[in-house]
VEXVEXFI-632757 format. One record per residue: x, z, y of N, C-alpha, C in turn. Coordinates in steps of 0.02 Angstrom, whole numbers, plus 50000, padded with zeros to 5 digits. Example, Ala and Ser with C-alpha at 12.3 -4.5 7.8 and 13.67 -1.06 7.14 Angstrom:
2
506605039049716506155039049775506605039049835506425035449888506845035749947506455039450002
//
This chain:
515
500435000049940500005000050000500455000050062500314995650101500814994750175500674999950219499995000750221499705007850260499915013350234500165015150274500275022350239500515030650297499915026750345499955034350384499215037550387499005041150382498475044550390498305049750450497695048650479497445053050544497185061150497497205064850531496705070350532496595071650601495845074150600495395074450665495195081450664495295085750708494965092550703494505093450762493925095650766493455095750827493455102850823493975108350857493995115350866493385116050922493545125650914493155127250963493305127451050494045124051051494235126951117494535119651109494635115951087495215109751092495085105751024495145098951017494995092850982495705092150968496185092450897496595089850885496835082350838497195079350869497405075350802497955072950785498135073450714498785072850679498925065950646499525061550652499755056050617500095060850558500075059750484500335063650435500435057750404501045055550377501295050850320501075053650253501325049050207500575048950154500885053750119501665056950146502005061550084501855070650132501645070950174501375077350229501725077050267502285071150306502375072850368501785073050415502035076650485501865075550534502455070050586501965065050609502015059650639502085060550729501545061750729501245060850809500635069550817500615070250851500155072350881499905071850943499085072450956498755073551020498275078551027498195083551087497855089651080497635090851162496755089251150496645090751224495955093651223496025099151278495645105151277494865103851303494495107751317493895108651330493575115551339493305117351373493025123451414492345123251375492155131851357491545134651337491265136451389490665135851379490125137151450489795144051431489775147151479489385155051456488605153151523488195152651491487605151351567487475159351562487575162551505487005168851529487415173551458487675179151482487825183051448487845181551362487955183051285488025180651226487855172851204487765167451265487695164151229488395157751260488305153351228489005149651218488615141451192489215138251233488915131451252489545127451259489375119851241490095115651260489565109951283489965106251343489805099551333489835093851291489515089851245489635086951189489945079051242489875075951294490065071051316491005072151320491255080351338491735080551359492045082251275491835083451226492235083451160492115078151159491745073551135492035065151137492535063051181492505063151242493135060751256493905064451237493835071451214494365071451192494655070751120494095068951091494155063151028494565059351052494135054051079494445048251094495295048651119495575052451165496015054051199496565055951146496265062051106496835065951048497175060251011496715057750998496605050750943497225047050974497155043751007497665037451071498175040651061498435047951096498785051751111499355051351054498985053650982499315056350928499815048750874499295043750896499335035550885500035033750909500005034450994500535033251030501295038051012501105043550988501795049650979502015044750918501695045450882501865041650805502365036950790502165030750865502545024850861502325021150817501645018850800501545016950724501045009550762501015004150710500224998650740499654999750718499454998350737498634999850726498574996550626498894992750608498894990650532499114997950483499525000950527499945006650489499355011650453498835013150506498535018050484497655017450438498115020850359497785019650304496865021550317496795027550358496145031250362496255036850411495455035650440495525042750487495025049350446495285053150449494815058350407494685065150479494115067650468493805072350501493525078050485493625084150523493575090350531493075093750569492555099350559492325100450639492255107350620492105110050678491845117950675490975117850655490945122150623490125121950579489625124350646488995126050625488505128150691488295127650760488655122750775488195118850831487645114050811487155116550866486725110450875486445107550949486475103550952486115098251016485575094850978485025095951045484345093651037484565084951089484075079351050484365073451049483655068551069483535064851133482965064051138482765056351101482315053151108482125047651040482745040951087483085041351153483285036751175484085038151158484275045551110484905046951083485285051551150484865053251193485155055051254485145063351244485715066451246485615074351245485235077451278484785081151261484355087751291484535091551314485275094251266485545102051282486345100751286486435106851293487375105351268487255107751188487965107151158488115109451108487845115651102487625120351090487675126951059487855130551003488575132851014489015132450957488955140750922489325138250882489525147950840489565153250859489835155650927489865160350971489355162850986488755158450993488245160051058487735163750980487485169151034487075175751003486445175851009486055168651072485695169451104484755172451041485015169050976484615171350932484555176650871484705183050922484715187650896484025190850876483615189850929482735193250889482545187850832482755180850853482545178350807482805179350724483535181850719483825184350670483425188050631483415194950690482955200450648482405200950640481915198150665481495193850641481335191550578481815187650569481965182550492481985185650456482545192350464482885197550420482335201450364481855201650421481225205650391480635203550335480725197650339480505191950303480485192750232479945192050178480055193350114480625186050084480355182550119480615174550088481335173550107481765177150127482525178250178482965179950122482975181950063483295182450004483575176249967482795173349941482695166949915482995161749972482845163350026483095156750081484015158050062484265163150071484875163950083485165160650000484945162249941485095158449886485235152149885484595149349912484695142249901485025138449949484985140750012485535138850053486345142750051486505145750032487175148650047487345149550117486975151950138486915152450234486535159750232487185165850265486805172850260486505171450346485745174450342485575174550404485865178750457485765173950513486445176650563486365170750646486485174950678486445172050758486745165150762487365163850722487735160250693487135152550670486755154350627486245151050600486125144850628485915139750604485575132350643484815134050631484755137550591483895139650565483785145150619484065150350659484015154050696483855150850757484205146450782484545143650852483855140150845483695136050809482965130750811482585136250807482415141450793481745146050806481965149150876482355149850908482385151150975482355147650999482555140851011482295134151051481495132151062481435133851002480385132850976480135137851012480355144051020479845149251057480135149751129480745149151157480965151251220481175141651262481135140951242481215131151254480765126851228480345128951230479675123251190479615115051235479805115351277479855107151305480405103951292480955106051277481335102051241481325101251186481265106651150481075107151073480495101651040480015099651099479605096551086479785089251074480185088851147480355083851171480965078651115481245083751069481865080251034481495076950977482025073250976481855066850906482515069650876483095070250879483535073750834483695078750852483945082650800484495090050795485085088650776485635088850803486175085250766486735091450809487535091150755487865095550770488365088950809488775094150839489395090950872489795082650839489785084350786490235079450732489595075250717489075076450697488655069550710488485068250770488645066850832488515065350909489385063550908489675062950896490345059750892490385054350850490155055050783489935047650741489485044250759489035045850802488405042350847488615038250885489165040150907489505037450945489835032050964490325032950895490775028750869490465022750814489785025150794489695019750749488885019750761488405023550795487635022050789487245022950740487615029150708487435029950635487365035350632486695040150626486585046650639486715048250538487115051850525487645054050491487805063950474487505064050409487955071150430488255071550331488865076150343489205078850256488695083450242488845082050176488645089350143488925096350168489525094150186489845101450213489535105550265489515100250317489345103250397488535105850372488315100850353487625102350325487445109050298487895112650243487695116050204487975124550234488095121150308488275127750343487605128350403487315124150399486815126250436486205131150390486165131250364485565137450345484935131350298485145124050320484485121450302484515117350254484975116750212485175112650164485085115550088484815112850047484655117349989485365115049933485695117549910486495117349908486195113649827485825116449787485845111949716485555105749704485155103349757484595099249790485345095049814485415096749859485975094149901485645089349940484865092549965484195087750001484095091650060483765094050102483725096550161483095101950118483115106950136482485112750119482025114850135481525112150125480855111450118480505116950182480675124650143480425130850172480995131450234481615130950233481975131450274481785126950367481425119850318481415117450380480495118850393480195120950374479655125450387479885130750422480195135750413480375140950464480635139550541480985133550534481295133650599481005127350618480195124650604479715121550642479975117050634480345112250619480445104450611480495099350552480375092350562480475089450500480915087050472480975082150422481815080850378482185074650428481525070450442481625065950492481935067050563481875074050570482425075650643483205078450624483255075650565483945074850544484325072550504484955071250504485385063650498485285064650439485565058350401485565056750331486205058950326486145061450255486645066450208487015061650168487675064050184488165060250139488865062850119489055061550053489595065250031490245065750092490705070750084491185070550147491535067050121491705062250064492175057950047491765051050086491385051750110491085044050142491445042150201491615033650176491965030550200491465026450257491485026250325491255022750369491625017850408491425010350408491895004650437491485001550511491734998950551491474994450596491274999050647491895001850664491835006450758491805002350800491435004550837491205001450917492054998150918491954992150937492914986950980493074991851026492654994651077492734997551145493085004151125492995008251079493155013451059493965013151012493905008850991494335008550938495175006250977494775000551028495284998251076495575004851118495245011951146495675015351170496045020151124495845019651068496115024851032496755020550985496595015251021497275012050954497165010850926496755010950851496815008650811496285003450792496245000450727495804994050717495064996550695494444993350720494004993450736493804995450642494174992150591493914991250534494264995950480494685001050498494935004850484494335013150455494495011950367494075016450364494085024650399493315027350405493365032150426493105034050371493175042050355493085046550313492765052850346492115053950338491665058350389491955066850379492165065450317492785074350326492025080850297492295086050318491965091350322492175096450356491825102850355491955107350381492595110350389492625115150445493635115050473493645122050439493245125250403493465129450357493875130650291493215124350263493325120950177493885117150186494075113450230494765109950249495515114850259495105119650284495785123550290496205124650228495725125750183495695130350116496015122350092496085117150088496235111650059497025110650081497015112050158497575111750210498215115250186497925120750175498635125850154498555126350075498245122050037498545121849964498225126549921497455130549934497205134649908496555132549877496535127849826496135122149798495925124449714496535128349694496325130849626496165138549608495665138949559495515144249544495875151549551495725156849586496105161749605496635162449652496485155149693496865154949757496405154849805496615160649843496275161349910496625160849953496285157450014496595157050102496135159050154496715163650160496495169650225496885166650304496345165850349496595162950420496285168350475496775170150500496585174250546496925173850639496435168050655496705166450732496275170950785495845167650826495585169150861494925177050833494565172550778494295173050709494675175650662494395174850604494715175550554494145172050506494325171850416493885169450358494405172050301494055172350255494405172950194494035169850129494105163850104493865158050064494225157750010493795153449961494165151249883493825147449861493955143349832493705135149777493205137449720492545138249697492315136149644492155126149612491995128549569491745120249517490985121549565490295126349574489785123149577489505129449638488975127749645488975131749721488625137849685488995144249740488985151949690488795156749761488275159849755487795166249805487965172349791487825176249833488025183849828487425188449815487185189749757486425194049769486345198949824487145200649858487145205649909487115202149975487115195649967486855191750029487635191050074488125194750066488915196350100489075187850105489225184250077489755177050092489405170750071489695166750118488915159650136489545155950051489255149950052489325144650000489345136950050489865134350036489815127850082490125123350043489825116950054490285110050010490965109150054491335106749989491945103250020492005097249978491745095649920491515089849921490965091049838490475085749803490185087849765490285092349713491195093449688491505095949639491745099949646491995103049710492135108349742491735113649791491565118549806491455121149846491765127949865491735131249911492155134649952491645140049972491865145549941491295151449947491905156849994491505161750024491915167450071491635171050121491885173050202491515173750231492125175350302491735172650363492065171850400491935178650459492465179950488492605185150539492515184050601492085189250663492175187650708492715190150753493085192650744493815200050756494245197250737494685194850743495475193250725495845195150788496255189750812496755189250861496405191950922495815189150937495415191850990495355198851031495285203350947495255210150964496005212251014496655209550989497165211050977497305208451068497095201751085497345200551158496905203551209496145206951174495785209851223496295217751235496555220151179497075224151206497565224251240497905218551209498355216151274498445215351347497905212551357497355210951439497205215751458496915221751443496725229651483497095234251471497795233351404497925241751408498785240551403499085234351395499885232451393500175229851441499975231851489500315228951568501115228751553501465234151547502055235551533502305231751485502105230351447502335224451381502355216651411501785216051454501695211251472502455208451519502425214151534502925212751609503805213051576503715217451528504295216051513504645210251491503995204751419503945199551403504215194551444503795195151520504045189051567504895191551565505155195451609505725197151601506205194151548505825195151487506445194251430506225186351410505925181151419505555176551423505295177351335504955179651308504645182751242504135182451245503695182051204502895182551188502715191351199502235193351241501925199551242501795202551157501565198951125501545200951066501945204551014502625199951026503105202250982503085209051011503225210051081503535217251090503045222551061502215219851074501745225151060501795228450966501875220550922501925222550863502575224150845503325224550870503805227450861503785234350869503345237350930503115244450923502635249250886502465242150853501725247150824502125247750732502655245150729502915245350661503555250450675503495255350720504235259550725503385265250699502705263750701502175270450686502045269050608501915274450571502145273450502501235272150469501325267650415500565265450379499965271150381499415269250422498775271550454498755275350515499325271650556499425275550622499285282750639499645284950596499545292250614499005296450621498265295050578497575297550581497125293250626497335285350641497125283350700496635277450638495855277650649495705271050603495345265550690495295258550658494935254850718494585249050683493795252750683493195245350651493295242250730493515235250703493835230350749492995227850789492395229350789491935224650795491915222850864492015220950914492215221250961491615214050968491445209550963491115203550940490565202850923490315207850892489705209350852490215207150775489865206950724490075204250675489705201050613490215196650590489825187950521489925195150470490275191850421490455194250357490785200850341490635204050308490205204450246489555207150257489635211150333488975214150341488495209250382488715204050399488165198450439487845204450496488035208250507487665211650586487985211150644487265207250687487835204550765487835210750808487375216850797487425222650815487965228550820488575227350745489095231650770489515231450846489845236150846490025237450903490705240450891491565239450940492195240950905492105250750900492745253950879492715261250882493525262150855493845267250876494395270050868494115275650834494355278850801494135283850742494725288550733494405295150769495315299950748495755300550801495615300250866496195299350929496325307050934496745306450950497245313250950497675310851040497875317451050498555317451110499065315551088499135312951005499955310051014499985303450995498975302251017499245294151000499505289851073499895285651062499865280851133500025271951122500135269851163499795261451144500165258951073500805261051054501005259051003500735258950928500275265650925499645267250874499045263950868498745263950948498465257750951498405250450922498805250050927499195241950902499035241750846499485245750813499415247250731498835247650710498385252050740497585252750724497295248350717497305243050761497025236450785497365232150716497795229850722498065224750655497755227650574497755234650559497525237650514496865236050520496595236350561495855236150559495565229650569495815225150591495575219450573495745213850484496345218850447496675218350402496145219350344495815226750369495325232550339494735227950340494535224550372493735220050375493915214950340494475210250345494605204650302494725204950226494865212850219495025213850131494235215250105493865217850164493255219850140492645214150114492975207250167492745201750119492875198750045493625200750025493815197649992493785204649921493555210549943493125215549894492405210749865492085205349908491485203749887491785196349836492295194349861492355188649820492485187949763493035194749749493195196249680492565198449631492025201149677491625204049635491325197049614491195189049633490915185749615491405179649563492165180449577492465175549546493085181149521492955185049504493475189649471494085191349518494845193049478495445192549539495385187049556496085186249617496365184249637497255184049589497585179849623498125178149597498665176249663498395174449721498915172649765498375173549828498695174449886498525172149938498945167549994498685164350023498925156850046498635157450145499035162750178499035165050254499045157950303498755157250349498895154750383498505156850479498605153850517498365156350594498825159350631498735162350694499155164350740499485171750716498965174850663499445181450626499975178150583499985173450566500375170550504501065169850540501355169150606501775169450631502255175950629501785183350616502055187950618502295190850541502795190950530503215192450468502985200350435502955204150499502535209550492501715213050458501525208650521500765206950479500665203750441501075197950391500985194950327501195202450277501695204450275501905211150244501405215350247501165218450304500505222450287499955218650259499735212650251499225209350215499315211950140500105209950124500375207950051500495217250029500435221150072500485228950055499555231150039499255228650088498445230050082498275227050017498345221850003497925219449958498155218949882498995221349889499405221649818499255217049793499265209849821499555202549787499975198349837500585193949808501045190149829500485187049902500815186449971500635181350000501125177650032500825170850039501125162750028501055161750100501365160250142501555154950209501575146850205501045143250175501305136650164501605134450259502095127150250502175126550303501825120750341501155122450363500685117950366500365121450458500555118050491500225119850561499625118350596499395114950550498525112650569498175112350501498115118650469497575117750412497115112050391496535112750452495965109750446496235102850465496615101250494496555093950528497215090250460497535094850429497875090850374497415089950317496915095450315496565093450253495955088450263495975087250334495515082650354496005075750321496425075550331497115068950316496945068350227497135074350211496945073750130496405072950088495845074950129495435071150110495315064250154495475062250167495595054250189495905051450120496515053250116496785050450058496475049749975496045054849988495895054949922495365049649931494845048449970494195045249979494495036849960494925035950012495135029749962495485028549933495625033549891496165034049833496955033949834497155035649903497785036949889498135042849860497935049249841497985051049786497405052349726497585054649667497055053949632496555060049623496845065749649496365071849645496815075049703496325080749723496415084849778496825090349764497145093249690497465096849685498145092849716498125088549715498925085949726499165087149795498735089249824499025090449880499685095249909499465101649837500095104949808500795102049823500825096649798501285093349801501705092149901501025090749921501285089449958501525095150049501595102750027501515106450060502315112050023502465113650086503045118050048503065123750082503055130250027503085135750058503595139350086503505141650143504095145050199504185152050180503765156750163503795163950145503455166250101503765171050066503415173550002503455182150038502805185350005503105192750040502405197849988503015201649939502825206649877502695211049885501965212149883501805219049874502125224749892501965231849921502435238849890502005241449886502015242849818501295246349782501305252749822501495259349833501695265649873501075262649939501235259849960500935256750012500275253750002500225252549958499485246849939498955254649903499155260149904498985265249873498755269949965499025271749981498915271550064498445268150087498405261950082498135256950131497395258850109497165258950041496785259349989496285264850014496685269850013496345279250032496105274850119496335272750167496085273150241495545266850203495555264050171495045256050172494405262550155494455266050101493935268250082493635272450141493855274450208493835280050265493475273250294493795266450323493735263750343492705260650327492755258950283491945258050219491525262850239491735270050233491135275050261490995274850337491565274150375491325274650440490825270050459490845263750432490465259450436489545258950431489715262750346489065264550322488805269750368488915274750379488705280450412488585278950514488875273650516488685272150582488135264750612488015264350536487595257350555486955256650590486615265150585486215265350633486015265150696486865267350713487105268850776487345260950818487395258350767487805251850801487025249250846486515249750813485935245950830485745250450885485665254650900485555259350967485955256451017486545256051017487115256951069487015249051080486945245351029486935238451050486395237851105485755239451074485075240251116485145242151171485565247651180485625248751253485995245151303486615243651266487145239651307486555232151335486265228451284485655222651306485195226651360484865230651339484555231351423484855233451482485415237251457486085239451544486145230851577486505224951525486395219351518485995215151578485175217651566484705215151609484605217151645484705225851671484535228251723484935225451788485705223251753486155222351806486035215151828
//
């Protein structure tokens, strides 16, 4: 084959990336250009969908041009997106709304609401979608009762990544993947759900036709294709979700391999053969392609928690950083590792966000647990990394209970940089963890599955092949025995305050409106 470079496309939440990767895992080229979240009104969260297309288009050109490559070179573009947006779409294809993406909370009564529901069990089964603000089944029952003229008014519902293929080709389009993260997709059906789209008032007809994420799409708009470089007839590969990709990205494809990403966010995912539910309702089920699926559950607390500390309580770190020209970080987690495992009586439920998985409640609220006079910011720190460590193992307590151990873990995100916090992962959870050296998860496994769709390799395990690991880091059991005793401190505080989370939330929403 003469072609032999491959795109991956990632449609993030803050920035649209894309990668030229040769067919053996280099990286080629890259292009990466940003985009601003809109807040109109306190929890909820919004993008312009006109301004992520253009930085499609742009990343695309960008990453083309770094490469140095012709437009003949490149074998397939494959694609990535972030799950749970939706834009309301009027019958002339013209947007109603912006995006309304994952962040936004704005359907929280409608949640609990749902929650209460006898049929919310059975819904959550057959979709692999735990109900949650998060939801596309949520977001459309708040549009229907608090927006009824647009709601009325739309002829489609479509997420970000189909309004980008709309685009590019006039072909209202969605995967099984993105699909099967909205709440409305019946996962064994692999058809849209009947009762699902009864609950959230609409019909099958106000949304795209379903197609495997190995689907190959040809004949992009000339106009489009001409700024992005490449040839108009160049297959596209509609991709899937930037989760299930991740998990493909960093090489965590076979049984008892899990990949834990913890950036902004966090998730902690793993590969079954057929799509698998939690009777405890804890971790959604999503395609990554008919033979695979990718069960887990994703975090709203990662890195976030960690720079909201940074920003109000490390001035001094900060300042030193500039000084020494260093990342604020290093210095904060170089201090928090001179405080010895569970910071000194200090615990911290990271919820700072509300929170997804395992408990799906957008109601928690963060808490330091145990402050004493001899703690000071360096404990802090520690608290914070532990405790967002402490919620991510607590997902991966539900996974084992559904697919037995584990055998490896496969790190990647902005913690994966810290040598430290990979070591406390690999101390918490007393199994080996893996650093593949892969800097865009989702947007390489967007590449690999490109390759596979038209067969440039022959199965998706091979991707193995094409990823090499940078760090290995073993267990110390002494330590994983520690970590163990605070997880279980960590579990009760939780339980014993869940009442409380819903009060304090309640109140903070009407302080909220009064102001």
């Amino acid at each position: 084959m003469s072609q032999t470079y491959f795109l991956g496309v990632d449609l993030g939440t803050t920035s649209t990336k894309a990668i030229v990767f040769s067919a053996s895992g280099a990286i080629k080229g890259m292009g990466n250009r940003g985009y601003k979240i809109i807040v109109p009104k306190p929890t909820w969260a919004e993008q312009d969908p006109e301004a992520i297309f253009s930085a499609v288009i742009c990343a695309v050109r960008d990453a083309v041009n770094a490469a140095e490559i012709s437009k003949s070179a490149i074998a397939a573009l494959g694609f990535s997106a972030a799950t749970h947006s939706l834009i309301a779409v009027d019958a002339k294809n013209y947007p109603l709304t912006n995006a309304i993406i994952w962040a936004d909370n704005r359907s929280i009564h409608q949640t609990e609401f749902l929650k209460q529901q006898d049929q919310k069990h059975d819904l959550y089964l057959r979709t692999g979608s735990p109900i949650h603000p998060v939801s596309v089944v949520t977001k459309l029952m708040w549009m229907r009762e608090s927006n009824p003229d647009v709601f009325a008014k739309a002829a489609k519902f479509i997420s970000i990544k189909e309004y980008v293929f709309y685009q590019l080709f006039e072909r209202y389009v969605i995967d099984y993947s993105i699909a099967s993260a909205t709440g409305l997709l019946n996962l064994k059906q692999l058809d849209w759900d009947a009762e699902a789209l009864q609950i959230a008032g609409i019909r099958s007809e106000q949304l795209s036709e379903l197609v495997s994420p190995t689907h190959v799409l040809r004949g992009m708009k000339t106009r489009h294709a001409e700024v992005m470089c490449i040839a108009p007839d160049t297959p596209v590969v509609i991709g899937a979700n930037d989760g299930v990709l991740a998990n493909l990205g960093v090489g965590a494809i076979a049984r008892g391999e899990v990949a834990i990403t913890i950036g902004t966010s966090g998730a902690v995912r793993t590969v079954v053969d057929t799509p698998l539910t939690d009777e405890k309702e804890r971790t959604f089920c999503y395609a990554l392609t008919e033979k695979h699926w990718v069960i887990g559950g994703p975090t709203n607390n990662g890195g976030i928690v960690l720079r909201w500390f940074r920003d109000n309580f490390c001035a001094p770190e900060v300042e030193k950083a500039k000084r020494l020209g260093v990342d604020p970080y290093d210095l904060m987690i170089e201090s928090a590792m001179e405080v010895s495992p569970g910071a000194e009586g200090l615990l911290c439920l990271p919820y700072l966000s509300g929170e997804r998985a395992p408990h799906w409640n957008a109601k928690t609220r963060g808490l330091f647990f145990g402050v004493g006079l001899h703690h000071g910011r360096s404990h802090f720190v520690r608290a914070i990394m532990e405790g967002i460590l402490f919620n991510v193992y607590s997902v991966n307590v539900a996974l084992q209970e559904l697919t037995g151990d584990i055998k490896e873990i496969r790190a990647s995100g902005g913690f994966a940089r810290s040598r430290e916090w990979r070591q406390m992962m690999a101390d918490l959870f007393g199994i080996e963890v893996l650093m593949p050296e892969v800097y865009e998860g989702s947007g390489f496994g967007a590449a690999v599955l490109a390759m596979y769709s038209v067969g440039a390799i022959a199965d998706l395990t091979d991707v193995q092949k094409l990823i090499r690991i940078t760090y290995r880091h073993k267990p110390n059991a002494h330590l994983a025995s520690t970590y163990h005793h605070l997880f279980s401190l960590y579990e009760r505080l939780y339980q014993n305050l869940e009442r409380e989370f819903d009060a304090i939330a309640d109140y903070q929403s009407q302080a909220i409106k009064r102001d």
